[in-house]
N, C-alpha and C positions, 0 to 999 in steps of 0.2 A: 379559809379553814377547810380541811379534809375531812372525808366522812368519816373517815376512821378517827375521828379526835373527837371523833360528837359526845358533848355530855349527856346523860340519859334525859329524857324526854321531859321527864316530869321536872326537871330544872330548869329546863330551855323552850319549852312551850309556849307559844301567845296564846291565850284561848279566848275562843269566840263566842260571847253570849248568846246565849238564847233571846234574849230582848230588840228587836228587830222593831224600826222606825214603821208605826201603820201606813205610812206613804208608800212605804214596799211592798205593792199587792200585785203588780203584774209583771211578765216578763222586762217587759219593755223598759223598765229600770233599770236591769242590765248593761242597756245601751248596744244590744248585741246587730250584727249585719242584717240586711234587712233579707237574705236569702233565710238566714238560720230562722227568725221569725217567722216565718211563714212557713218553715217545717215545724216549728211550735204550735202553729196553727192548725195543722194539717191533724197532728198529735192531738186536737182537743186538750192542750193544756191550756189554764187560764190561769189560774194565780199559785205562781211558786209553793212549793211544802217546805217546811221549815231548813230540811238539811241543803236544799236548793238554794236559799237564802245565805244561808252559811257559808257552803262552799263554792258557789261560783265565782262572789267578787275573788276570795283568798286566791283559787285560781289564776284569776284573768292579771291576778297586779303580780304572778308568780312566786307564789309563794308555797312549797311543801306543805301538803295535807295529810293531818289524821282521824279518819271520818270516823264515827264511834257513834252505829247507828243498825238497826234491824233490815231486812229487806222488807221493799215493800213500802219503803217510805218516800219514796222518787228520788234512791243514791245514783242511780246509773245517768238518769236525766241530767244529774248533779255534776257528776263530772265531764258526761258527753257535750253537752251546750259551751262549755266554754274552753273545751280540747277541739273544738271545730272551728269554733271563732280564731282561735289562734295557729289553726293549720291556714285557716283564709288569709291569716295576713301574710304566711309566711309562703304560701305560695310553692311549697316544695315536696316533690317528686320520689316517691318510696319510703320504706318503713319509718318513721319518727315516732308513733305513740305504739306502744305497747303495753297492752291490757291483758294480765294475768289471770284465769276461773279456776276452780277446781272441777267443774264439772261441763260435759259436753252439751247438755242444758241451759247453764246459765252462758256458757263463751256463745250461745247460740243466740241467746234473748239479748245479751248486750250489743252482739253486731245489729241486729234488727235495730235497736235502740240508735246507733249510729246513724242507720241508714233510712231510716225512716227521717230523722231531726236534719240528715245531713242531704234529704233527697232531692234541693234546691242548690246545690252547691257540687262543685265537681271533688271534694273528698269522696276517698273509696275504701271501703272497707271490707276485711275478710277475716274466714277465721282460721285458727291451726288445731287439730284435734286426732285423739284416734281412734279405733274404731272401724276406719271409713281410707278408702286408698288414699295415699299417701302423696302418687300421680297427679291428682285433681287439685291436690294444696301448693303443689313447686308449679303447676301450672297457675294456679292463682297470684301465687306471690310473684312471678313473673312480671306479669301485669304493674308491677311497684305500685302496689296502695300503699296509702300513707297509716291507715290504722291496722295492724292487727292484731285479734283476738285470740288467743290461745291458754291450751293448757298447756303447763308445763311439760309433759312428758314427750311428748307432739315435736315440742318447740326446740327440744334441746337434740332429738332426731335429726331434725330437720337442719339443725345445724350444724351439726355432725357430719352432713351428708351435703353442705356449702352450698344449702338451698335458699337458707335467708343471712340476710346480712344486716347484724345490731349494732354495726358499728355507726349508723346513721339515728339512733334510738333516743330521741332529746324529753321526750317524759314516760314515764314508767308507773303503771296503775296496776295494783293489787288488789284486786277485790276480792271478797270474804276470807280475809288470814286466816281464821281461826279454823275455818273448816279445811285450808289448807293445810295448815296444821293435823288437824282430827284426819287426814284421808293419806298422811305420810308425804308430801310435797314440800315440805321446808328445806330437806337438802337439795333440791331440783330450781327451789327460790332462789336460794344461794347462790349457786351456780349462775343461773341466770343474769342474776344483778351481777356478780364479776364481769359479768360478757359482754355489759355497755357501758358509755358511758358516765363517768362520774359527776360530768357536768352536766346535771339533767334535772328537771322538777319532775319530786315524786308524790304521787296521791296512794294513801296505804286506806283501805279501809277494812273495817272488823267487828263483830258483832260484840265480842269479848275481849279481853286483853290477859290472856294468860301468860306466864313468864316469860314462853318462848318465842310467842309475839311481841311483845314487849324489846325483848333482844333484837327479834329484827328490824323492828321499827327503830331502834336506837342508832342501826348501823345503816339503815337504807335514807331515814329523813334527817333534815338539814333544819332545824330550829322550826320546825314544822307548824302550823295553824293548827288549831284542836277542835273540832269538831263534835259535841254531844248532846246529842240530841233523845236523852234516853234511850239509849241502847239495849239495857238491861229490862227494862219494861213493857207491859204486857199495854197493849191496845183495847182503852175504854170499850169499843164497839165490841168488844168478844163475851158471850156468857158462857162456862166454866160447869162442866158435870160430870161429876165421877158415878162410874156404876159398876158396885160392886159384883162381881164373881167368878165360880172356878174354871180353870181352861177350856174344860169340854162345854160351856155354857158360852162359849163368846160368839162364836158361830148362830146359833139359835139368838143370841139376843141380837145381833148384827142382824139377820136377817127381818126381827122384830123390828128394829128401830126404822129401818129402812120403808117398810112397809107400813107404818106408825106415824113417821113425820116426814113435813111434807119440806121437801128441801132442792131449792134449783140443780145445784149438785156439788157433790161431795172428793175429799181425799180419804182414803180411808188408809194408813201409816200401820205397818209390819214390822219386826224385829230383823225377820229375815228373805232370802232374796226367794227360798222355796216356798214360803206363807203365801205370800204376796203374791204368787202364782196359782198358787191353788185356790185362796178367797176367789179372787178372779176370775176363776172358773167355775166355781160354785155361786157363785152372784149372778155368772150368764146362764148358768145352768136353770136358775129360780125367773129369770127374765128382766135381770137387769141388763143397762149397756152399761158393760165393766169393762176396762181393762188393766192391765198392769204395768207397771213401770219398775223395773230393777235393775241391775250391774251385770245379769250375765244376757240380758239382751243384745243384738247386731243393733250397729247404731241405726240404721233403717227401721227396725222395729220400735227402738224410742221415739224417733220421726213421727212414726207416722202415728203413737198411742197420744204424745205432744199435740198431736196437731190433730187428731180426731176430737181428744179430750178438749180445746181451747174451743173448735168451731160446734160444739156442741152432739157430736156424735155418740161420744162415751160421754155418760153424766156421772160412771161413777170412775177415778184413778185409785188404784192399791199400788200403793208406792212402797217403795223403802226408805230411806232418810235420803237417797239421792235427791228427794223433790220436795226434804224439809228446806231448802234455801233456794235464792232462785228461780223461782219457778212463780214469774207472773200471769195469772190467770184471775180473767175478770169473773165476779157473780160467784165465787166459791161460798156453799151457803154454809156447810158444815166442815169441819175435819172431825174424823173418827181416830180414836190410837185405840188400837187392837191389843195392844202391848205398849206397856206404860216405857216409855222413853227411858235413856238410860241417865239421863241430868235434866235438871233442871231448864237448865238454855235448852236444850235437844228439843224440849214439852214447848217453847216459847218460839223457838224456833218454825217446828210442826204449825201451830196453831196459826201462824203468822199467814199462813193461805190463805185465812180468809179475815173478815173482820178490814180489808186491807181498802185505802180512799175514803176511809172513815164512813164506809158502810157495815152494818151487822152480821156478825157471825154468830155460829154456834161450836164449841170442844166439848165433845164427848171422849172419855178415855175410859176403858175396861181397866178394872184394878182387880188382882188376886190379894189373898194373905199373905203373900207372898211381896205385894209392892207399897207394904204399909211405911216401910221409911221412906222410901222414894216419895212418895206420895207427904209426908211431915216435911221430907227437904223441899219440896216442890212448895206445898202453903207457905214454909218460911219465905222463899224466894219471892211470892206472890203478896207477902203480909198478910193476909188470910186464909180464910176457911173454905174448900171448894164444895160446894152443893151436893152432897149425896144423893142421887135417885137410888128409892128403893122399890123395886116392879116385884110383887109377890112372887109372878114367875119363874124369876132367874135370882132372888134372892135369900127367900125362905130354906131352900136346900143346901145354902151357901152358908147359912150361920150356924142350920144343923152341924152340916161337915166340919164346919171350925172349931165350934164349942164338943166336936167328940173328940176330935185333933188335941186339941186342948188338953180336953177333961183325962184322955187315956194316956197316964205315964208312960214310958218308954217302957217300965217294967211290967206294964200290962200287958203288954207284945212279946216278951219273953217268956210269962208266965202263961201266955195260952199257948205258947209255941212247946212250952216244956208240957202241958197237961195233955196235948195231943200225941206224946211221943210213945210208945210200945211198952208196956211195963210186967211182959209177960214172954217163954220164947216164941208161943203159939202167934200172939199180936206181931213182935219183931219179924218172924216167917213172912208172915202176911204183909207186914207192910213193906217189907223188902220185894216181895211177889208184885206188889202195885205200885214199884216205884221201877218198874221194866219199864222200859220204850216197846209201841205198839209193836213194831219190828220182830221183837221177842213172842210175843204172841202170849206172854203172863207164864209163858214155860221156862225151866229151868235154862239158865244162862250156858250158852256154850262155848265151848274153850275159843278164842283167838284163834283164826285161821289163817295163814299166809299161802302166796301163791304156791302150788305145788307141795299143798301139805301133806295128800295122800302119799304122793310119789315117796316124801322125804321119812316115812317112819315105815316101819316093820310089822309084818303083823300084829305079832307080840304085844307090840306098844301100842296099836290101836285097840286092840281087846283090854289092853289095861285101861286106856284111858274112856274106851264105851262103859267099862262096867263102871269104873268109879264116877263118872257124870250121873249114873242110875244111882249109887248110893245114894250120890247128892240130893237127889229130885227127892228120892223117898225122907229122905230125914227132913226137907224141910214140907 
């Protein structure tokens, strides 16, 4: 059967329970080489996580995956352990696995993930991205590693310019679809998957399955294993706090909270890429270790705020959603949302920093009047009610402002707008008088002058139009 004849997913799926035999608590059930073990070792992993359990065997007996799971849950381990094991037996020589990111963050943490599990074994792995010279990647790939990591946009460059060759491409990994999706990448997937080949096992994984994922999964896997491990839910260890108020208030209460609880350290998630530059400088300006993380950074600039923030330099990251997925970092004790998320998943997504190995977090999100449905869609999503703090502070001025918002029709702003208007010609004078630009000086307005206005009229015509300016002055 052809991928193109594939029935949709939900017809043709094996799906794999959650119910997993208690004898399956250590790696070592696997049955995996004894080099890879002892990169497991090296790793401080000791007993598989759930989506680990799931999708290794599916793997290793070859079978098409569709993982349907959060980050954060040990997916990368998931698929890395047994895409090694099976480069070991095969013993061969340039690109075969190909692992798709959306972002030059996660294609960064998933090589490490290779290469740290794979660092007893002669598998090599590299990555493809942009950003960063282009030089330093054809010289890599040279070298024929067997894995590489890339983004799409990178990748399809670089092929364009017959620096890599996918004709050797025997499994194909998709990680985070959906935000492939969200970040415009689906026509670039597309493409890709035409470019190897057809005879390959694929592993697709995804936090969500919206339609258009859904489509691809339909056209890229082969009666695929189904993997769900709660994907859609929020992680017990996290506690949940909304704090109401108005935009000019979030600064001041960010700076409050900061200075209030006591927290190893933090994300603290922006709307946009200019925010998130500016908290960040206003947090080092008050004497925090801040930094930022956004999209218009040099990729040396995310490097090095990556790897300050992981080894404990920066304690605090201002991100933008680049480092809502992704982005493994041990001990995050809090995330802040500055700005309330634009979905549901986005809010689920964010919070997923920390809370993460089944250790405790905390999510604080600032909400305006302004993000009261957002915030109804978000409880439903959650099945209940998220914990209001209310700090007299920053809140007491917030219920005033709303309940006048409220209370004042729209024709109340009309009708003071019409009560302050001139209703006399002495008042209309005058308020014409004080509606001059300083420029003017509050003196009567003078004609429009273009270049070489003296030269172009007559005297005539200037005494006419000096006296009649004087009219004008006097009558008003």
């Amino acid at each position: 059967m052809t991928r193109k004849s594939l029935r949709p997913i939900q017809e043709t799926r094996l799906e794999i329970t959650t119910q997993t035999s208690p004898a399956t608590t250590a790696f070592t059930s696997f049955e995996l080489g004894s080099s890879i073990q002892r990169g497991i070792a090296f790793a401080g992993y000791d007993t598989p996580r759930p989506i680990q359990l799931e999708v290794i065997p599916a793997v290793l007996e070859g079978h098409d995956v569709l993982g349907m799971a959060q980050t954060g849950t040990g997916k990368t381990a998931a698929f890395a352990l047994p895409v090694l094991e099976k480069l070991m037996s095969r013993r061969k020589s340039g690109p075969s696995v190909l692992v798709l990111a959306p972002t030059r963050e996660l294609a960064k943490q998933i090589h490490e993930e290779f290469t740290t599990l794979g660092q007893f074994t002669p598998i090599r792995s590299t990555t493809v991205y942009g950003g960063v010279s282009i030089r330093h990647q054809l010289n890599a790939l040279r070298s024929r590693p067997q894995v590489v990591v890339a983004c799409p946009g990178r990748l399809l460059d670089l092929h364009g310019q017959r620096g890599i060759d996918l004709s050797g491409i025997d499994t194909l990994i998709i990680d985070e679809a959906d935000m492939m999706l969200d970040m415009g990448f689906l026509p670039d997937v597309r493409r890709i998957v035409e470019l190897i080949p057809e005879d390959r096992q694929t592993l697709m994984f995804s936090a969500t399955m919206p339609d258009e994922i859904r489509k691809l999964a339909n056209k890229v896997l082969n009666h695929p294993k189904v993997a769900d491990v709660g994907h859609s839910s929020v992680v017990s260890t996290i506690d949940h706090e909304l704090y109401p108020v108005t935009q000019r208030q979030k600064t001041p209460l960010l700076n409050f909270l900061l200075g209030d609880v006591s927290f190893g350290s933090a994300i603290i998630f922006t709307r946009t890429k200019h925010r998130a530059l500016r908290v960040a400088q206003q947090l080092k300006s008050n004497g925090h270790n801040a930094v930022a993380l956004q999209g218009n950074m040099s990729q040396a600039q995310r490097d090095r705020a990556m790897q300050g923030f992981r080894e404990g330099k920066f304690q605090i990251l201002v991100a933008t959603d680049i480092a809502a997925r992704g982005i493994d970092v041990a001990n995050i004790s809090h995330v802040i949302n500055m700005d309330m998320p634009n979905t549901p998943d986005a809010y689920i997504h964010r919070i997923g920093r920390t809370g993460r190995s089944e250790q405790s977090g905390r999510a604080f999100t600032f909400v305006t009047p302004e993000d009261e449905a957002a915030v109804r869609a978000l409880e439903k999503k959650l099945g209940r009610k998220i914990h209001r703090c209310t700090l007299p502070e920053f809140t007491e001025q917030t219920a005033e402002e709303v309940a006048a918002t409220q209370a004042m029709p729209k024709t109340a702003a009309r009708d003071r707008q019409a009560s302050s208007a001139p209703t006399t010609p002495l008042e209309a004078a005058q308020h014409r008088l004080s509606k001059r630009t300083p420029s003017s000086g509050g003196g009567p307005r003078q004609p429009k002058q273009h270049k070489g206005f003296q030269q172009s009229r007559s005297k005539n015509s200037r005494i006419r139009h000096r006296k009649h300016a004087e009219r004008s002055a006097r009558s008003s």
